[in-house]
N, C-alpha and C positions, 0 to 999 in steps of 0.2 A: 358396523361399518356403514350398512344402511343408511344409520342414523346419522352419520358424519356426513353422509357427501348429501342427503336430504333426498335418498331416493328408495325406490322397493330392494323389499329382499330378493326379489325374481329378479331386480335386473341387476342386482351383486352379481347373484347367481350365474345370469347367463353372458355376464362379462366374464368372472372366475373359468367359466367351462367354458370361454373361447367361444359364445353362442351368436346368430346374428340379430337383428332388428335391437340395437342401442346405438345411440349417436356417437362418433368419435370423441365429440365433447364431453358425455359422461362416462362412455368408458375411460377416458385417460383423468378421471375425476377419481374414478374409482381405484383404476392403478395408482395414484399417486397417495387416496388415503392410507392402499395397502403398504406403500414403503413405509410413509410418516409414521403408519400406527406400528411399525414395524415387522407385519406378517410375510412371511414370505412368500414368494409370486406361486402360483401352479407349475406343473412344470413345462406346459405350453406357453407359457407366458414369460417365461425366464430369458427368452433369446430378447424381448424387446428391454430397451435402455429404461429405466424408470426418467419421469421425469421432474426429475431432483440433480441440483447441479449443486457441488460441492463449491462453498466458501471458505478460504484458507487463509488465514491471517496469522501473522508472528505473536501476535500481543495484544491487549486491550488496553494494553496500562496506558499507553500514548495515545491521545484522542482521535489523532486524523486516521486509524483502523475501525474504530466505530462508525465514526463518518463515512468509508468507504463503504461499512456494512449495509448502513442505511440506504445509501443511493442505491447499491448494487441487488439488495432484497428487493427492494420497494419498483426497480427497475424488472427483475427478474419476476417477481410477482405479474407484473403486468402482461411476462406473452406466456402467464401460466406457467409458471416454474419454479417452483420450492428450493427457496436457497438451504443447505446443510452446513452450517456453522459450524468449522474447524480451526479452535484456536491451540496454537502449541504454548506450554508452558515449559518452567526447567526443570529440568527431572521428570515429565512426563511424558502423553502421548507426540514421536516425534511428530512432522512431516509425513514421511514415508511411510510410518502408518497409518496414517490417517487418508493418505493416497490409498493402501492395499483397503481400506475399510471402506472408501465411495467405491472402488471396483468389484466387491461385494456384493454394494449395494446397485449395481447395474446403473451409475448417474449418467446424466445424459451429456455430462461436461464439467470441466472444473477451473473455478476463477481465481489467482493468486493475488492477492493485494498485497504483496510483501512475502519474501520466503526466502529459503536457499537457493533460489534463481539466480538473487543479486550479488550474492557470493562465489569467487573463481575457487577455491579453495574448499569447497563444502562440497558433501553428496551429492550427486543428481541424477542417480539409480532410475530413481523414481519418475521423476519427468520420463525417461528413456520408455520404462513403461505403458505409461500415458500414449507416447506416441505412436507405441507401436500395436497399442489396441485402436489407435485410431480416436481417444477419445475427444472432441473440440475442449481448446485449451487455449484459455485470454493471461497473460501477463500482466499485473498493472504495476509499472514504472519499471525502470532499467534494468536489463538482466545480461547474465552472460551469453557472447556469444555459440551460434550453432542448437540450441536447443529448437527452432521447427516451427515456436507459435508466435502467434501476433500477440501483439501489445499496446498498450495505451500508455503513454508517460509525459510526466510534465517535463517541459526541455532544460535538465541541469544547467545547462550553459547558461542561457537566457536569467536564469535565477540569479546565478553567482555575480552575474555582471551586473544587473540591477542591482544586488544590495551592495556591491563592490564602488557604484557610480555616486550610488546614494551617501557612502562614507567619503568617497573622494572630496564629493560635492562641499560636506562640511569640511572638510579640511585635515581629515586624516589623509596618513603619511605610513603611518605603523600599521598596518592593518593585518589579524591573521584569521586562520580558518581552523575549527573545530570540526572535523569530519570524524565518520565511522570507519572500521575497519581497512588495510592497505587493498585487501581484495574485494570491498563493498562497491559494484560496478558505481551506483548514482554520486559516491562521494569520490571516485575517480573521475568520476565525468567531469563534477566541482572542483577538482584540484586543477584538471587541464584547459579548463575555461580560464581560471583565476588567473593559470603561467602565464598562458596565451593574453590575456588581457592585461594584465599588470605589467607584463615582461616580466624579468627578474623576480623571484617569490625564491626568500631565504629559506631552506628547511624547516628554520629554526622557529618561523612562524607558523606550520602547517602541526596540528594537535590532532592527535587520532584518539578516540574515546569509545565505549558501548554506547549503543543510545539508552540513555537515563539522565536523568538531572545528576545523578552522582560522578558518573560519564564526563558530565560538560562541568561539570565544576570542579573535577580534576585538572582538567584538558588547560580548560579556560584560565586558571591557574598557575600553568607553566607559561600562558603566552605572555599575561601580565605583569609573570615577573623578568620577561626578557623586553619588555616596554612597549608592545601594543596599545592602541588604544583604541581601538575597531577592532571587533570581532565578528566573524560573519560563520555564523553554527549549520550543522546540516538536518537541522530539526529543532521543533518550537522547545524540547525537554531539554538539549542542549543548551538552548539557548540561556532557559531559566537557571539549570545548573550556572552560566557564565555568569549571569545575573547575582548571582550567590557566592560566587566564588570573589567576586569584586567588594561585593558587601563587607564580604568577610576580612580583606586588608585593607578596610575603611576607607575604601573608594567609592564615591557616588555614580549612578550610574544617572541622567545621562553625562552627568557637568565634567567626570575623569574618561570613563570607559564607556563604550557605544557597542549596542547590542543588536542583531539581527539575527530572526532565526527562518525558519523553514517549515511551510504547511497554512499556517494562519489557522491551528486546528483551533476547536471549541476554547472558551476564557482568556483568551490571549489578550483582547482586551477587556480583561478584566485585573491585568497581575497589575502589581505596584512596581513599577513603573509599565502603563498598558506597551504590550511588545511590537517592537516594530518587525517585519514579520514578510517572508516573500508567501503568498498563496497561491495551495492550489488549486486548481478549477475541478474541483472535487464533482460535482452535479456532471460536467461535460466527459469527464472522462470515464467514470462509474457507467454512465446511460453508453458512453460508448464500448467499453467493454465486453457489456452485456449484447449491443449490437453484433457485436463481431464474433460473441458466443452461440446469437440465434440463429446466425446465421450458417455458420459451422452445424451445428445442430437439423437445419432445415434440410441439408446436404450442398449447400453451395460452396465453394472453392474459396477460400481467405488466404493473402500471400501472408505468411511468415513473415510482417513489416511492423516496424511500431511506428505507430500515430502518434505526433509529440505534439503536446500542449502548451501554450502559453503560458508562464506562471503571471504575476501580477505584486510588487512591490506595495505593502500596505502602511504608511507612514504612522508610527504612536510615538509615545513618550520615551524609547529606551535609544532613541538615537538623539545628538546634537552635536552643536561645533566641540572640533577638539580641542582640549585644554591647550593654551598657550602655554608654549617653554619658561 
């Protein structure tokens, strides 16, 4: 351990034994290599929180969760704080254990970039937990209400209406939306933007899907064949699925079908045809996050509000004017 944090064995030692004369800076060096390497604290040492904040992600398969990883380590790294990478898969470790597993580990906070937050319908045991050990806890994007933490999100509304203005613009008329589940707070938030702005919105144009390309190229599918010609998806994998699903009953995308998805994650412009794409401000909201974590962390008072973000409309190849009758 010495050897890891670049310092004597005496002052392992007399950090270990709770001893004085070592800096706050290198003892909390030393405690933080004892979590990573994974030893357990002494037992004087157990009442303080390590400081390791838990990173919780749904997936890796979708880009824009790595992206959030990136900001949100690389942020967390900076006021000294070792992110813990917790990705759920199917069939494996849930959520909620992975919550009991940072409470173990004594973390000093824990950061959601995606979860069953977003979901009115799923567990949330767990959260309850969290809050009632007190532990600071950042949300990133829309969650259900009454859960207690702050959050960061980019503003659904604001999204839908942009790609919504954008298809207008070319001269769609047919327009529908690919979302995620009926209980998924941020593709509610999208549906009631869309009512709200469009006026009238026919059920029959509103496709609920998983998020996957397999998801959107189911979804995307039913809408085309009830006559859509805009599609506006709640995620870049959506979108691609729609993209695919169009291909596939020998419709060009952009000259028959118009595609917009959601995130602007990594290769987006790179697909054939590059994606027209609402983004989000990944950098501002990541660094903010984390802000409203260290500060929880430091002992100062955060309300319970979420910080909504700007998306931004990124114009490529998969939108154009709509085919004439």
């Amino acid at each position: 351990m010495a050897k890891k944090v670049g310092v004597s064995e005496a002052t392992v030692s007399r950090v270990l034994n709770d001893k004085p004369g070592v800096s706050e800076a290198t003892r909390q060096a030393v405690l933080s290599a004892l979590d990573v390497l994974g030893y357990e604290r002494p037992t004087q040492l157990r009442g303080e929180r390590a400081r390791l904040v838990g990173l919780v992600l749904p997936e890796l398969q979708n880009p824009i969760f790595p992206a959030f990883a990136e900001v949100i380590g690389g942020a967390l790294a900076q006021h000294g704080l070792t992110p813990v990478l917790c990705t759920q898969t199917k069939g494996g470790v849930s959520e909620a254990d992975y919550v009991a597993l940072l409470l173990q580990q004594q973390v000093s906070g824990v950061v959601f970039a995606g979860g069953l937050y977003a979901q009115a319908d799923a567990p949330h045991d767990h959260y309850k937990e969290l809050g009632d050990r007190n532990i600071p806890v950042v949300l990133v994007n829309a969650a259900i209400e009454h859960l207690g933490f702050p959050g960061v999100s980019c503003d659904d509304a604001v999204a839908v209406e942009q790609a919504w203005r954008h298809l207008a613009s070319l001269g769609h008329e047919r327009i529908g939306l690919v979302l995620g589940p009926a209980d998924h707070v941020p593709s509610a938030r999208k549906l009631a933007a869309a009512r709200a702005f469009a006026g009238e919105l026919p059920e029959e144009r509103v496709a609920r899907a998983i998020f996957s390309i397999e998801g959107g190229h189911a979804a995307a599918s039913r809408l085309i064949d009830r006559g859509v010609t805009g599609i506006i998806c709640a995620s870049d994998p959506l979108a691609l699925g729609a993209i695919r699903a169009a291909r596939r009953k020998g419709l060009g995308v952009p000259s028959e079908i118009s595609v917009v998805g959601y995130d602007d994650s990594a290769f987006m412009n790179c697909t054939e045809p590059a994606l027209t794409t609402v983004r989000q401000p990944i950098e501002a909201m990541g660094r903010a996050a984390v802000e409203l974590l260290n500060a929880q962390i430091a002992g100062s008072a955060v309300p319970a509000e979420e910080l909504l973000f700007e998306p931004e409309l990124v114009v490529r190849g998969s939108t154009a004017q709509a085919p004439r009758p």
